[in-house]
C-alpha positions as CSV (number, residue, x, y, z in Angstrom):
1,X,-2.0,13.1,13.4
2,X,1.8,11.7,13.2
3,X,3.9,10.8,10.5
4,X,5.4,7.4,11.8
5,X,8.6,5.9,10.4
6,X,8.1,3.2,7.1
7,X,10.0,0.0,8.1
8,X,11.5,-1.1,5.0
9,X,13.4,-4.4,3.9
10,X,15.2,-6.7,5.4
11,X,13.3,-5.2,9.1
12,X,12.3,-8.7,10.6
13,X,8.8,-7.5,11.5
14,X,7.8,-6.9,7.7
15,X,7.7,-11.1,7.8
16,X,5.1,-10.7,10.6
17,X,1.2,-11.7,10.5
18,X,-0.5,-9.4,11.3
19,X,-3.9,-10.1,13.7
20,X,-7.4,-9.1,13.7
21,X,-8.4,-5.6,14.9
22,X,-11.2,-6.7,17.6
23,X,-11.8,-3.3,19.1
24,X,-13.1,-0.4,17.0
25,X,-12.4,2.8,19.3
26,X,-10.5,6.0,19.0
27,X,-7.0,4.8,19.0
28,X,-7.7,2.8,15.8
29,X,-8.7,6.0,14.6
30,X,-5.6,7.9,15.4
31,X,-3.7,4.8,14.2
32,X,-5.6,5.6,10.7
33,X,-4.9,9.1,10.3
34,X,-1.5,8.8,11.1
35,X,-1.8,6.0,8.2
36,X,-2.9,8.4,5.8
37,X,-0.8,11.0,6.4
38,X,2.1,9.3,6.9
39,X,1.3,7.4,3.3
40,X,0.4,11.0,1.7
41,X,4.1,12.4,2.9
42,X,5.6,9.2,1.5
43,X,3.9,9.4,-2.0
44,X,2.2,6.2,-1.8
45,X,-1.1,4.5,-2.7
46,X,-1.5,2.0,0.3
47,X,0.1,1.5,3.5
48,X,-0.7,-1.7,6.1
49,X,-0.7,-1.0,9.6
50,X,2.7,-4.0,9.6
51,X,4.5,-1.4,7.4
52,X,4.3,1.7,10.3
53,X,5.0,-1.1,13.0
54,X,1.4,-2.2,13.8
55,X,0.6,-5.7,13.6
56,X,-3.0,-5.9,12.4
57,X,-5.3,-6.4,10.0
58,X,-5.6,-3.0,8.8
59,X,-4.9,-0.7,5.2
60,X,-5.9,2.2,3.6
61,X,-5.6,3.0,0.0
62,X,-6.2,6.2,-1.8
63,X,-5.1,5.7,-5.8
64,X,-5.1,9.5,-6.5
65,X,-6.2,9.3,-9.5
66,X,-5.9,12.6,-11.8
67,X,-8.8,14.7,-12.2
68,X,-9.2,15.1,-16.1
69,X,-11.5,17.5,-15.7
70,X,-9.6,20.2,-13.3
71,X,-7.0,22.4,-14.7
72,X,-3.3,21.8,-14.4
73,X,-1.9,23.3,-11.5
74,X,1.3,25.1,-11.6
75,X,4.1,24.1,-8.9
76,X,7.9,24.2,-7.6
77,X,9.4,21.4,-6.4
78,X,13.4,21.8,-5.9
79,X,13.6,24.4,-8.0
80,X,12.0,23.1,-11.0
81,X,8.6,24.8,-12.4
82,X,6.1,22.2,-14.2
83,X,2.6,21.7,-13.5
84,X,0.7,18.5,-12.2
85,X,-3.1,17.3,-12.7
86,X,-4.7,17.3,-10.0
87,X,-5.9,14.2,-7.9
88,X,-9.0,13.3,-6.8
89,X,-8.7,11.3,-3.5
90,X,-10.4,8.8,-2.4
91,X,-9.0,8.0,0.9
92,X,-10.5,4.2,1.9
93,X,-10.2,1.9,5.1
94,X,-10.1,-1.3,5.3
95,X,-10.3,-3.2,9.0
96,X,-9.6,-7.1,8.6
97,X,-9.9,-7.4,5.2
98,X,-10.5,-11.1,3.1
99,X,-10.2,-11.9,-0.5
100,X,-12.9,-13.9,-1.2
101,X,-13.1,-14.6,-4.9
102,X,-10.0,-13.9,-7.3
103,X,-10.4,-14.3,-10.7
104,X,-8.4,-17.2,-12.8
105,X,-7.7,-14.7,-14.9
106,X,-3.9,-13.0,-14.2
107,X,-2.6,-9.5,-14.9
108,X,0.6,-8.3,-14.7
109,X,1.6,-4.8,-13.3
110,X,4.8,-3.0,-12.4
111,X,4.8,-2.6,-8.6
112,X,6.4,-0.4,-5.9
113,X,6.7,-0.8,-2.1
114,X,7.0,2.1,0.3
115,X,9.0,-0.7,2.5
116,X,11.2,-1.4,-0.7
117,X,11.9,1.8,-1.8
118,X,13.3,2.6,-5.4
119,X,12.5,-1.0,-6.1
120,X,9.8,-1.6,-9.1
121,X,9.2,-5.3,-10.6
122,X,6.3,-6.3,-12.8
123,X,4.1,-9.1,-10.6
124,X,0.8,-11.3,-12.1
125,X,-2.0,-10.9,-9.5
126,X,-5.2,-11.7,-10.5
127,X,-7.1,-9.4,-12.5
128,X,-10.3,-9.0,-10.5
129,X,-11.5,-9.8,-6.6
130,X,-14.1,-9.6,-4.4
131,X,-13.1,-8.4,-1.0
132,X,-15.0,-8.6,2.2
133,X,-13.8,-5.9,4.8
134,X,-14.7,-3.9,8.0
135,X,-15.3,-0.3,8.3
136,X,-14.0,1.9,11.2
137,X,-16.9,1.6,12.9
138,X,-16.9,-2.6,12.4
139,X,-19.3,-2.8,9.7
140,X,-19.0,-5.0,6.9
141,X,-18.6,-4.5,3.6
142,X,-17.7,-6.3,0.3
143,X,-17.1,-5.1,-2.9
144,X,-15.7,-6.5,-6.6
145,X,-12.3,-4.5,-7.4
146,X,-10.6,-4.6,-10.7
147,X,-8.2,-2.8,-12.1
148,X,-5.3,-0.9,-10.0
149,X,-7.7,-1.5,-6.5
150,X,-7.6,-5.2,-7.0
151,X,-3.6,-4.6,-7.3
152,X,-3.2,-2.6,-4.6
153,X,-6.0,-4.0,-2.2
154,X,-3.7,-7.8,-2.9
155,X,-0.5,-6.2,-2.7
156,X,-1.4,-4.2,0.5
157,X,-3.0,-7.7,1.7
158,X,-0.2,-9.5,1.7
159,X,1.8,-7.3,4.0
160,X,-0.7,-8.5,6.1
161,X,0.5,-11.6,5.7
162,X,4.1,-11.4,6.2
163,X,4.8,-11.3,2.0
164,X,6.8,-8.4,0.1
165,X,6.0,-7.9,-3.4
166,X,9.6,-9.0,-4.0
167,X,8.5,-12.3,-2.5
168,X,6.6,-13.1,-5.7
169,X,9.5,-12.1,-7.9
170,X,12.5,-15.3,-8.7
171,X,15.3,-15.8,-6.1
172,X,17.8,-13.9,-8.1
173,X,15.9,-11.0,-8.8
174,X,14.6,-10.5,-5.2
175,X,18.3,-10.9,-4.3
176,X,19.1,-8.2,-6.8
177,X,16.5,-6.1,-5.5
178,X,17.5,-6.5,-1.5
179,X,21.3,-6.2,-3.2
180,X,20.2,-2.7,-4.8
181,X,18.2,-1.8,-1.8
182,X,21.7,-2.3,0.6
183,X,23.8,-0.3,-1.8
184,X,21.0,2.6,-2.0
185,X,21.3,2.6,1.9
186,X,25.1,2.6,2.3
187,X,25.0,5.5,-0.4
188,X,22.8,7.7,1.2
């Protein structure tokens, strides 16, 4: 497993669409683990393949959820003591997925981008949707997802097709984002 480099916006290839995975073998494998881990290192929930450089119709997802029922865990991150909950993952593929059925009914959520870092804007989705996907080893599945997996699955889905969360925002707020993001950059 690899971590690969995020490409983050304005990279030209973020605008790309991506195409269907048509062979299910080991490098599509690889190509998922280094997903995942790459994704974990990043502190994300979902990562497209477009977003590590790879122009299919691939994502994974893990929400980490907290685990009410373990007990907090102590840690030290630069310095600082506190303790976190501890996650349950849930680490989940999806090869080729489709949105088959949204629901009329819209909900709004404050979103994040691992290819638009530091950036967070509230976007209506819909609430609910069925999905119709692949597996790794080309099965098909399909599934009704509410909640923060419809979200994520429909943000994750349009990097798939060439669309940045900040493409739903207005014109002057996704040019105050992409401002922000510059000054971020030349900061660093």
């Amino acid at each position: 497993m690899a971590i690969r480099e995020i490409l983050e916006a304005p990279d030209p290839r973020l605008k790309t669409v991506s195409e269907p995975v048509t062979t299910f073998d080991d490098d599509l494998k690889t190509l998922v683990d280094d997903m995942f881990e790459t994704m974990y290192a990043a502190h994300g929930i979902g990562l497209a393949a477009i977003q590590v450089g790879e122009p299919l119709r691939l994502l994974v997802i893990d929400l980490q959820e907290e685990d009410p029922d373990a007990e907090p865990v102590e840690c030290d991150h630069d310095g600082t003591k506190h303790t976190h909950q501890p996650v349950i993952n849930d680490p989940r593929v999806f090869v080729n997925p489709e949105i088959l059925d949204p629901s009329d009914d819209l909900k709004s959520y404050q979103e994040g981008c691992l290819s638009v870092p530091d950036i967070f804007a509230d976007v209506e989705r819909p609430a609910q949707c069925r999905v119709r996907w692949q597996d790794l080893e080309g099965n098909t599945h399909e599934e009704e997802m509410n909640g923060m997996l419809a979200v994520c699955i429909q943000h994750e889905m349009d990097h798939l097709n060439g669309i940045l969360f900040i493409d739903h925002l207005s014109r002057l707020k996704r040019n105050m984002a992409l401002k922000k993001l510059k000054k971020m950059r030349e900061a660093a």
